[in-house]
Jmol script that loads the backbone (N, CA, C; Angstrom):
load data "model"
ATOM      1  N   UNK A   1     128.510 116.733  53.526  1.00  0.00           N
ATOM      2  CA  UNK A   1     129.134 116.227  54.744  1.00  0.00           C
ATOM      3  C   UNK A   1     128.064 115.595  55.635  1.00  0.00           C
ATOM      4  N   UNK A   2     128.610 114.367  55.989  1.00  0.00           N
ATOM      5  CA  UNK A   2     127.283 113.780  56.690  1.00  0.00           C
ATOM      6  C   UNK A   2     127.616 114.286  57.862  1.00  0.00           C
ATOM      7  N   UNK A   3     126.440 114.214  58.993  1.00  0.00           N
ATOM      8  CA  UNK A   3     126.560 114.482  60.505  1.00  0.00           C
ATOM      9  C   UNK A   3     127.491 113.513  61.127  1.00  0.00           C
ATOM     10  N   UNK A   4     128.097 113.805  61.966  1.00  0.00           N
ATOM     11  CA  UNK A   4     129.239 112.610  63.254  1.00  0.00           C
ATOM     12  C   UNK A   4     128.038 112.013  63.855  1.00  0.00           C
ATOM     13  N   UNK A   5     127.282 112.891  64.373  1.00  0.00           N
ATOM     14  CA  UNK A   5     126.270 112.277  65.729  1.00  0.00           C
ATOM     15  C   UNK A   5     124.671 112.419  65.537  1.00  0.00           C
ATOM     16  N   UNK A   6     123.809 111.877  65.017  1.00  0.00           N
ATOM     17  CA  UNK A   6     122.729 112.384  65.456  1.00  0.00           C
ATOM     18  C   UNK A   6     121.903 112.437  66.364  1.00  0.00           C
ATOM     19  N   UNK A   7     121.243 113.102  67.149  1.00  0.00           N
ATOM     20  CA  UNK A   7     119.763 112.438  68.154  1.00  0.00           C
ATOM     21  C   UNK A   7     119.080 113.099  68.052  1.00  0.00           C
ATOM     22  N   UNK A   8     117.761 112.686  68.352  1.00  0.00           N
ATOM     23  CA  UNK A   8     116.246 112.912  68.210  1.00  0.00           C
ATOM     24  C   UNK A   8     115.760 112.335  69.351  1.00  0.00           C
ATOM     25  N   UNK A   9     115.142 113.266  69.802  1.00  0.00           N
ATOM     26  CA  UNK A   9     113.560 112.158  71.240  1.00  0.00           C
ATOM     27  C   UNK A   9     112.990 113.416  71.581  1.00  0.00           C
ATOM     28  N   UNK A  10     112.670 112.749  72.062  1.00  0.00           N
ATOM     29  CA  UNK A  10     111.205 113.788  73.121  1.00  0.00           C
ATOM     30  C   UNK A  10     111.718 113.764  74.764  1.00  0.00           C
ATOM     31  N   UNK A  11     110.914 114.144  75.146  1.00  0.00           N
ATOM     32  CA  UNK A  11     110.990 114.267  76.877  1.00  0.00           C
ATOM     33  C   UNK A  11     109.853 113.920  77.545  1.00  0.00           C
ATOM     34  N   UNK A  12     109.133 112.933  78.581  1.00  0.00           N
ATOM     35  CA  UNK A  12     108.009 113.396  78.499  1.00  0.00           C
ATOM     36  C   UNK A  12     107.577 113.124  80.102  1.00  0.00           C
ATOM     37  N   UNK A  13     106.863 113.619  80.649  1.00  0.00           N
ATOM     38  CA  UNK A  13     107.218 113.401  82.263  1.00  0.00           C
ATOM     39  C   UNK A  13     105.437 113.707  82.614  1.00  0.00           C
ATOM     40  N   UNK A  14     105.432 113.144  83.970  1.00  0.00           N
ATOM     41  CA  UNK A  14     103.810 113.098  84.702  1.00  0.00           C
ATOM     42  C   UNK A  14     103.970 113.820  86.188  1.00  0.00           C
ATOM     43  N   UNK A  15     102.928 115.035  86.253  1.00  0.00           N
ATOM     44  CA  UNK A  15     102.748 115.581  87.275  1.00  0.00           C
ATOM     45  C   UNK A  15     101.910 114.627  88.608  1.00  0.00           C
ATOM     46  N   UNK A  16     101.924 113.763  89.381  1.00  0.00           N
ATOM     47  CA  UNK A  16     101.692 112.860  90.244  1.00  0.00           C
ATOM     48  C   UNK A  16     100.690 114.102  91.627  1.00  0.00           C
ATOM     49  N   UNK A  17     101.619 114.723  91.859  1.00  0.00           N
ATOM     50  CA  UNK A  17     101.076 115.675  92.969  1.00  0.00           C
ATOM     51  C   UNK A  17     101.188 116.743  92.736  1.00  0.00           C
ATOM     52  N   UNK A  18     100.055 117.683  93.263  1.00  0.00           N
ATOM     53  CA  UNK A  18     100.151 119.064  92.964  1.00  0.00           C
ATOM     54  C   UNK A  18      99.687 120.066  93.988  1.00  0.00           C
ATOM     55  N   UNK A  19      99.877 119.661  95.144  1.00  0.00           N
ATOM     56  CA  UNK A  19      99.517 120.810  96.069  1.00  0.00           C
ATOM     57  C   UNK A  19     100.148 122.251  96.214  1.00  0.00           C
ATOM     58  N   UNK A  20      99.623 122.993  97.577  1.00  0.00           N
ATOM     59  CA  UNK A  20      99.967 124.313  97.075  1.00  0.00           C
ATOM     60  C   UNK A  20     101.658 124.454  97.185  1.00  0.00           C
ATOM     61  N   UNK A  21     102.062 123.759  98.432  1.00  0.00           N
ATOM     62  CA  UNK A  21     103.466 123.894  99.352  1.00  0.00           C
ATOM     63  C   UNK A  21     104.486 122.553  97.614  1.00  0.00           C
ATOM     64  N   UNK A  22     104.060 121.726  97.376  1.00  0.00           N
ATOM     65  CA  UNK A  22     104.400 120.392  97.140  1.00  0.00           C
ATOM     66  C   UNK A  22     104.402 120.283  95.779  1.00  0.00           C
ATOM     67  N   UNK A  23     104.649 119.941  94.602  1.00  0.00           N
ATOM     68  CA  UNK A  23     105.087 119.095  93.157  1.00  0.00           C
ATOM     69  C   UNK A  23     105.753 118.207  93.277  1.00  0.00           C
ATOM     70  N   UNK A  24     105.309 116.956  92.974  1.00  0.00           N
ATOM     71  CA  UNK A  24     105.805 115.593  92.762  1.00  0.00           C
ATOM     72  C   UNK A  24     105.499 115.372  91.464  1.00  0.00           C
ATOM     73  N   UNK A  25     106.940 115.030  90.371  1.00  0.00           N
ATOM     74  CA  UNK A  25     106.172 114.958  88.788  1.00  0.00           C
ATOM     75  C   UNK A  25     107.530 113.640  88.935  1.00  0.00           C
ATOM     76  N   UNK A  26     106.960 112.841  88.025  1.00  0.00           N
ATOM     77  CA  UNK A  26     108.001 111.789  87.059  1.00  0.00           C
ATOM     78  C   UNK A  26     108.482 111.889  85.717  1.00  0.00           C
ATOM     79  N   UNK A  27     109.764 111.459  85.421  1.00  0.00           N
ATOM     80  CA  UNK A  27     110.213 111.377  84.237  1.00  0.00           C
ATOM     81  C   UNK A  27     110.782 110.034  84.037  1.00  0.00           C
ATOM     82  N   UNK A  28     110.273 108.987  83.309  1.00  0.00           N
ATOM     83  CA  UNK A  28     110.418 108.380  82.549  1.00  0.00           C
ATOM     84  C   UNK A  28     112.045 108.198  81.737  1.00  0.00           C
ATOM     85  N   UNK A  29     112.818 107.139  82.670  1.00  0.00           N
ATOM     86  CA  UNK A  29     113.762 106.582  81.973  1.00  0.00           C
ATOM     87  C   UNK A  29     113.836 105.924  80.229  1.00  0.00           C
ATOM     88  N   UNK A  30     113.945 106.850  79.207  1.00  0.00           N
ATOM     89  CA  UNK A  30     113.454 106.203  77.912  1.00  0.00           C
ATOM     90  C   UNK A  30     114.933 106.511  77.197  1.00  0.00           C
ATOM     91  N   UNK A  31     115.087 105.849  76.056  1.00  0.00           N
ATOM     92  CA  UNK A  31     116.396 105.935  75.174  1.00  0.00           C
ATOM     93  C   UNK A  31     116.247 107.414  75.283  1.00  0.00           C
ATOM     94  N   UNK A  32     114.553 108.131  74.991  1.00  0.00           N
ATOM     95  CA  UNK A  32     115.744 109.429  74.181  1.00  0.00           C
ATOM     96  C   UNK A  32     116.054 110.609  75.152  1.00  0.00           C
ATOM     97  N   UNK A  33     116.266 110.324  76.449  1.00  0.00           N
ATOM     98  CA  UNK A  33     116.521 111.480  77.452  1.00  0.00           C
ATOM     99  C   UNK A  33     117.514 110.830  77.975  1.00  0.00           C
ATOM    100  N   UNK A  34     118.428 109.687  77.343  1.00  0.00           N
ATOM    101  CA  UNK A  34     120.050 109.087  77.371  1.00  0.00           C
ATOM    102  C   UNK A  34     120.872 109.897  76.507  1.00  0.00           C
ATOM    103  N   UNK A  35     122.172 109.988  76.915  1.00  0.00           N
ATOM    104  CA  UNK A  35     123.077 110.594  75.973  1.00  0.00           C
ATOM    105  C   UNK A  35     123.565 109.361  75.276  1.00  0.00           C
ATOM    106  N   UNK A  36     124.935 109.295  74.620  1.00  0.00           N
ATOM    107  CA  UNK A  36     125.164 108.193  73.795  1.00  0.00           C
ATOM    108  C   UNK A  36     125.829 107.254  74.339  1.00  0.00           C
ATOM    109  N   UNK A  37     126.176 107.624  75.543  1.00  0.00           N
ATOM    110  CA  UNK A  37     126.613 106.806  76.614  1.00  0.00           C
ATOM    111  C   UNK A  37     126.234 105.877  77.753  1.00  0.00           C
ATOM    112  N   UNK A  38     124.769 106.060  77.429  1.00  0.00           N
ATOM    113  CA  UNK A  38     123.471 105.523  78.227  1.00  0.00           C
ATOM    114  C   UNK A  38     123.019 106.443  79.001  1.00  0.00           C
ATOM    115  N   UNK A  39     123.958 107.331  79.524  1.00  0.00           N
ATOM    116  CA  UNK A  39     123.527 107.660  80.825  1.00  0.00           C
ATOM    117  C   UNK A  39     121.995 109.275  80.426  1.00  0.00           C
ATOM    118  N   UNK A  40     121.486 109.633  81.540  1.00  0.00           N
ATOM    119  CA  UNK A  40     120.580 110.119  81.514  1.00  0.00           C
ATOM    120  C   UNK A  40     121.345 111.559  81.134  1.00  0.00           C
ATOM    121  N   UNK A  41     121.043 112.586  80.288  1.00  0.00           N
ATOM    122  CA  UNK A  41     121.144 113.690  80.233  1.00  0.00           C
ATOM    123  C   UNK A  41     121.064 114.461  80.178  1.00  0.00           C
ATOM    124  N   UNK A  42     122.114 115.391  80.756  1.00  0.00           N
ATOM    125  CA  UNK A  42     121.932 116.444  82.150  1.00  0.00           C
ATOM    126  C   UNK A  42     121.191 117.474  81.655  1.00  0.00           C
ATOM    127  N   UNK A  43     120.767 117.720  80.602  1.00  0.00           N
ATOM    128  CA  UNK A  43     119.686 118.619  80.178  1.00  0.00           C
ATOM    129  C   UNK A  43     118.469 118.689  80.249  1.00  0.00           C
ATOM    130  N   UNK A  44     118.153 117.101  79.936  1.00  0.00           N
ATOM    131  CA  UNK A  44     116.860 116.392  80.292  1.00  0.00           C
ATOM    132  C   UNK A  44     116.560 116.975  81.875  1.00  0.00           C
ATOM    133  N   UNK A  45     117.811 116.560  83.224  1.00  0.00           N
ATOM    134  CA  UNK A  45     116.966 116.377  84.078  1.00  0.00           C
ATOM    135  C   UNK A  45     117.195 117.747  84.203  1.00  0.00           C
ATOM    136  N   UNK A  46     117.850 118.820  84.135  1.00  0.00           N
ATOM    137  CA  UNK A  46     117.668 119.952  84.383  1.00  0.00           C
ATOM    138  C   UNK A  46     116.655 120.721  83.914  1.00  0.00           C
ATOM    139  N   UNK A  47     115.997 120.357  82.719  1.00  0.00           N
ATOM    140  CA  UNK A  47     114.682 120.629  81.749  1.00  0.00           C
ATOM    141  C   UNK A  47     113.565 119.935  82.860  1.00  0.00           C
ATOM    142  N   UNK A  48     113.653 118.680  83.559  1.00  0.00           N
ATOM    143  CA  UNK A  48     112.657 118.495  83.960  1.00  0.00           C
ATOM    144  C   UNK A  48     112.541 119.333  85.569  1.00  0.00           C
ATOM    145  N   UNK A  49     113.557 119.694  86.158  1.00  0.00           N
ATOM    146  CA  UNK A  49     113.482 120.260  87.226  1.00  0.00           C
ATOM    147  C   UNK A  49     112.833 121.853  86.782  1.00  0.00           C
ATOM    148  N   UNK A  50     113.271 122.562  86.013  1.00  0.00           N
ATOM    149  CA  UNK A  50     112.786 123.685  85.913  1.00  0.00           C
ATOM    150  C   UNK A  50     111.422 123.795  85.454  1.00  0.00           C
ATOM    151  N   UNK A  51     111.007 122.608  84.445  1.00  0.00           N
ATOM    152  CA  UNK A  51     109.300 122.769  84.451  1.00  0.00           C
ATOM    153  C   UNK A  51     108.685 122.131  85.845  1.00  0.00           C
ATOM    154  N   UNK A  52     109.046 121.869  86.669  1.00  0.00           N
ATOM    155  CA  UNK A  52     108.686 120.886  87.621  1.00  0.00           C
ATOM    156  C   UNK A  52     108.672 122.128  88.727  1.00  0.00           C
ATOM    157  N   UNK A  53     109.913 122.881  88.906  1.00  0.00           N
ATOM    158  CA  UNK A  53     109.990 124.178  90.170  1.00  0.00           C
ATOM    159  C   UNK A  53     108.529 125.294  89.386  1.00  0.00           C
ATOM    160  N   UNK A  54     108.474 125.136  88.063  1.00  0.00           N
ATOM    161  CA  UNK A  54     107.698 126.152  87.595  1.00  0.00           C
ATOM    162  C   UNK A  54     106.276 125.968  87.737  1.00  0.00           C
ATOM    163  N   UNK A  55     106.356 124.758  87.255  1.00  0.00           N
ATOM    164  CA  UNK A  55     104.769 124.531  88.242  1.00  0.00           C
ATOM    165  C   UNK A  55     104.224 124.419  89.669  1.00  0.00           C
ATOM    166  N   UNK A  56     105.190 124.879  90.229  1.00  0.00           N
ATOM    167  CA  UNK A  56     105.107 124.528  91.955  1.00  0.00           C
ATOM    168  C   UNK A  56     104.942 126.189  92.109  1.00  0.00           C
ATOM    169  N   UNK A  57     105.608 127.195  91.416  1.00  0.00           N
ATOM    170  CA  UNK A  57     105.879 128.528  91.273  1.00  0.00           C
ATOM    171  C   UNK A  57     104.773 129.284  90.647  1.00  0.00           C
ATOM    172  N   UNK A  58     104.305 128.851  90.073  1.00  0.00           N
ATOM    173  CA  UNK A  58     103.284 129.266  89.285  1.00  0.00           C
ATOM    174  C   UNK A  58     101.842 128.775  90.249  1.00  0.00           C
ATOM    175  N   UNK A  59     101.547 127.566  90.603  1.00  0.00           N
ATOM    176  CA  UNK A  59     100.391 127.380  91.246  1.00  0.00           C
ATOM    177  C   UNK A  59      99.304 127.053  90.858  1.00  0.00           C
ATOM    178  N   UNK A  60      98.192 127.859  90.925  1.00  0.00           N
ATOM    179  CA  UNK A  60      96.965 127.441  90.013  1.00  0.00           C
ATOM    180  C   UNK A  60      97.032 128.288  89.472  1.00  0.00           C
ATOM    181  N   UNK A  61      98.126 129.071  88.440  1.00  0.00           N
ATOM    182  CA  UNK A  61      97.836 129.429  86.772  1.00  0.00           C
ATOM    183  C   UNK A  61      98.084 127.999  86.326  1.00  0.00           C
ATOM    184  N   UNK A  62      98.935 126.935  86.264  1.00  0.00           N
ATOM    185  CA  UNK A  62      99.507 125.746  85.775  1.00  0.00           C
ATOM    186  C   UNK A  62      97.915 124.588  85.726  1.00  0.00           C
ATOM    187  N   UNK A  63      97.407 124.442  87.391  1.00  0.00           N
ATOM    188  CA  UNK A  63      96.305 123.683  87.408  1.00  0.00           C
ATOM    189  C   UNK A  63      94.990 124.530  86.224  1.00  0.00           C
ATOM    190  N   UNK A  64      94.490 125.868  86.175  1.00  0.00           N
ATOM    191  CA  UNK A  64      94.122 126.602  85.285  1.00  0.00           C
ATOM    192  C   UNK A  64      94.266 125.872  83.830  1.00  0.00           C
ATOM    193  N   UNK A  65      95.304 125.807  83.453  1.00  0.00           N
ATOM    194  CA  UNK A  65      95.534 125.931  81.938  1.00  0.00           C
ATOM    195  C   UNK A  65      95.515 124.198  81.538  1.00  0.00           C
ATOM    196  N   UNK A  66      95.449 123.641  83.028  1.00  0.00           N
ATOM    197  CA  UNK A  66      95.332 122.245  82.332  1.00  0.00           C
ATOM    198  C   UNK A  66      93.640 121.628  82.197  1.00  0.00           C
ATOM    199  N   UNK A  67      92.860 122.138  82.932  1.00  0.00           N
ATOM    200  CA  UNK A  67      91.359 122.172  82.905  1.00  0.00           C
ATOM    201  C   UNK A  67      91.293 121.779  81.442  1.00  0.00           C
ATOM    202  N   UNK A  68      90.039 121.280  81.156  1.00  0.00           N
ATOM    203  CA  UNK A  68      89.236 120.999  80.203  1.00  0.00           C
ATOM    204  C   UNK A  68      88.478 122.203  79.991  1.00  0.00           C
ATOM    205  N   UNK A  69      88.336 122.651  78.722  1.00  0.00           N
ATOM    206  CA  UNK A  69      87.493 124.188  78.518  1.00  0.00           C
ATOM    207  C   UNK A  69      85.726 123.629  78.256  1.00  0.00           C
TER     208      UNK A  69
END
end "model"
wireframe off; spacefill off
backbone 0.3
color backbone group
């Protein structure tokens, strides 16, 4: 049985600001964080809000782990 629907992508987004109070990150309008309808989906941006509150939540464990060793 073949599949009805497939998709595949990635997600991929840029932290811009990172102060202590503040997170400003972008996500990138790309095909694969569209549903099949074009529109953006709602998982995507809810995926990007929760890594986005988590790094604002977290603080400098997040700035920490992104350092160069």
């Amino acid at each position: 049985m073949e599949d009805f629907l497939k998709i595949e992508g990635k997600i991929e987004f840029d932290v811009v600001e990172h102060v202590p109070e503040r997170v400003v990150s972008e996500m990138p309008i790309q095909p694969s964080v569209k549903n099949p309808y074009g529109v953006v989906h709602a998982g995507a941006i809810l995926w990007f809000a929760d890594v986005t509150a988590s790094i604002l939540l977290l603080g400098s464990s997040y700035q920490n782990r992104q350092s160069p060793n």
